[in-house]
C-alpha positions as CSV (number, residue, x, y, z in Angstrom):
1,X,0.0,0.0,0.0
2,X,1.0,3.6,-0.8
3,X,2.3,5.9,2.0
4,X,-0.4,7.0,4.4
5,X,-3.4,4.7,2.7
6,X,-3.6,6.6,-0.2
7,X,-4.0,5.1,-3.3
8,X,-1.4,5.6,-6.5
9,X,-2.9,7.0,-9.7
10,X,-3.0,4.6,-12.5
11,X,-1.7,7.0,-14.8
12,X,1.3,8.7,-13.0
13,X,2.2,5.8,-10.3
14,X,2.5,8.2,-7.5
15,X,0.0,9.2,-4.9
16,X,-1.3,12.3,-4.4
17,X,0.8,13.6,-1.8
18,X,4.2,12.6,-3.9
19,X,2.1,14.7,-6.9
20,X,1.9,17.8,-4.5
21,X,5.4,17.1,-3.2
22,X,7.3,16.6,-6.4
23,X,5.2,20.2,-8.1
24,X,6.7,21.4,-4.4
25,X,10.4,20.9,-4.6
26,X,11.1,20.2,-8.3
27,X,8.9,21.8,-10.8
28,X,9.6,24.7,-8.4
29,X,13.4,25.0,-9.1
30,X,14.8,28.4,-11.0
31,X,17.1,25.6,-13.5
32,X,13.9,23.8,-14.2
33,X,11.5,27.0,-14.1
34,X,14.0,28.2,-16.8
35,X,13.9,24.6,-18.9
36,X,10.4,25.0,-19.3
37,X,10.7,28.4,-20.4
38,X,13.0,27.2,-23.1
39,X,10.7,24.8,-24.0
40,X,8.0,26.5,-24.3
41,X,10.0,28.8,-26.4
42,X,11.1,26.5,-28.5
43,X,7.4,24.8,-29.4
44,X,6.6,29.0,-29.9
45,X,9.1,28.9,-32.6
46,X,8.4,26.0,-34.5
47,X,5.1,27.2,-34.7
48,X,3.8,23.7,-32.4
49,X,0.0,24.3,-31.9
50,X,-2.2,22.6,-28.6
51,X,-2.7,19.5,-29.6
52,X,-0.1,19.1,-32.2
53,X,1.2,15.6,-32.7
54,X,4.7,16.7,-32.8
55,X,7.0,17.9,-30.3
56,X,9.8,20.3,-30.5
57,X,13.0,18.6,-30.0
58,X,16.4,19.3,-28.9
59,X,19.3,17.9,-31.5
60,X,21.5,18.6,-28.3
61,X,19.1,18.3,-25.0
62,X,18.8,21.3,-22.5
63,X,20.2,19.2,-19.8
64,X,23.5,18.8,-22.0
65,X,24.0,22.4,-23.1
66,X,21.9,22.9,-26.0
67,X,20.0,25.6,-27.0
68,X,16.9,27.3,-28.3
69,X,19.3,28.2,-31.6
70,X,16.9,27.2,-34.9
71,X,20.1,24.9,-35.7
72,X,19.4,22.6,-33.0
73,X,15.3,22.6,-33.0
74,X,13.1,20.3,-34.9
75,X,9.7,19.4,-35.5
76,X,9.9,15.9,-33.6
77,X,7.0,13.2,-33.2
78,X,5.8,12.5,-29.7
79,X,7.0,8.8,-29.8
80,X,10.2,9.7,-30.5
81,X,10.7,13.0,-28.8
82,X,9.8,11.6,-25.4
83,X,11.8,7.9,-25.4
84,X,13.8,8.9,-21.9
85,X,16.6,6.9,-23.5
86,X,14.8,3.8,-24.1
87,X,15.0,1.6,-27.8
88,X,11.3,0.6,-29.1
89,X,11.0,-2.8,-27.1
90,X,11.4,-0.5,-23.6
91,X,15.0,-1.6,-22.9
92,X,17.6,0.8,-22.0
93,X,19.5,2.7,-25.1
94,X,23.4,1.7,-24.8
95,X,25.3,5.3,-24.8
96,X,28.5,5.1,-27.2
97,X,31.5,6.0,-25.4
């Protein structure tokens, strides 16, 4: 059972409190206040819509030192754009050396 009785969502695997807690202490941080920004920035400049079935992605990912340059922004599918570093079947990507 989940901490304190509370039941996980089925979407997001967390309870409610760790929902609150993570919005609390990590959506809240300046670095990743100013991610978003550049994110958001980025979908703004490739023209991305609500609802748009692509994503704007990152040739070289914010966390790495990219940037919002129109060099390293593409239109990107949501599949994709979103893999967390994964291949198709859900295994871990090996990273070449």
């Amino acid at each position: 059972m989940a901490e304190g009785g509370q039941t996980r969502s089925p979407t997001s695997h967390r309870t409610p409190g760790q929902i609150l807690r993570h919005g609390r202490t990590y959506q809240a941080r300046k670095s990743q206040r100013k991610n978003r920004a550049l994110r958001n920035a980025a979908r703004k400049k490739l023209g991305l819509k609500k609802g748009d079935p692509r994503d704007a992605g990152h040739r070289v990912s914010l966390m790495r030192g990219g940037s919002n340059g129109s060099s390293n922004i593409k239109p990107q599918s949501v599949a994709s754009n979103r893999g967390h570093g994964t291949s198709g079947n859900g295994r871990i990507k090996r990273r070449a050396k």
